[in-house]
C-alpha positions as CSV (number, residue, x, y, z in Angstrom):
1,X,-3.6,-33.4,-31.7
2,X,-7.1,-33.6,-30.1
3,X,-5.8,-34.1,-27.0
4,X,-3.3,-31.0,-26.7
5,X,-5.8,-28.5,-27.8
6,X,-8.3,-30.7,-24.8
7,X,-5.3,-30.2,-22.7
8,X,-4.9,-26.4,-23.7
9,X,-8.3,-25.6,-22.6
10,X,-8.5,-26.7,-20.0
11,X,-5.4,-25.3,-18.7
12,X,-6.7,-21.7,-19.8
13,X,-10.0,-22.5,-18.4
14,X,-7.9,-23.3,-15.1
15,X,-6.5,-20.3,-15.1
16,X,-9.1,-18.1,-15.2
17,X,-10.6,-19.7,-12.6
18,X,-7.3,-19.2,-10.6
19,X,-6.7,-15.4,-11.4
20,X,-10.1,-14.4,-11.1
21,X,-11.2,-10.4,-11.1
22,X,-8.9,-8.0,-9.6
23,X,-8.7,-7.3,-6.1
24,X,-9.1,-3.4,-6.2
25,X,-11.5,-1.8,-3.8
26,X,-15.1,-1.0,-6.2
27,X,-15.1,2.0,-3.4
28,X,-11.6,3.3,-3.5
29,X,-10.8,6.9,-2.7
30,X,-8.1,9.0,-2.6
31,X,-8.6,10.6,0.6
32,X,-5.9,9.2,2.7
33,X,-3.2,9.6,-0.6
34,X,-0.2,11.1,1.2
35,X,-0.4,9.7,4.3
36,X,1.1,6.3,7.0
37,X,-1.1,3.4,7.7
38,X,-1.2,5.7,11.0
39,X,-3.0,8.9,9.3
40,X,0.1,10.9,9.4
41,X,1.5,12.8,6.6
42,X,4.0,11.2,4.9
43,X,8.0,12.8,5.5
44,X,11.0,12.3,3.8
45,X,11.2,10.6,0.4
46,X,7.6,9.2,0.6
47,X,6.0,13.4,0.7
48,X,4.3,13.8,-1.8
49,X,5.6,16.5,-4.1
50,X,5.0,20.1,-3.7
51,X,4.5,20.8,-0.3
């Protein structure tokens, strides 16, 4: 019994470490929303809505 729970911390400790914080941007905007890697607007299915 002492060994699994050992065994279960340490797994949980491992992945914590593993996952770590998320990857977002701390600076993200929303400035090029609605647009290609290339700057254009977006056409077809990817527009967005209401133009």
């Amino acid at each position: 019994m002492k060994h699994s729970v050992f065994f279960v911390v340490i797994f949980f400790a491992l992945t914590l470490v593993a996952c770590g914080k998320p990857t977002a941007p701390e600076s993200a905007s929303s400035d090029n929303y609605g647009t290609t890697h290339e700057g254009k607007p977006a056409e077809g299915r990817n527009e967005l809505p209401g133009k």
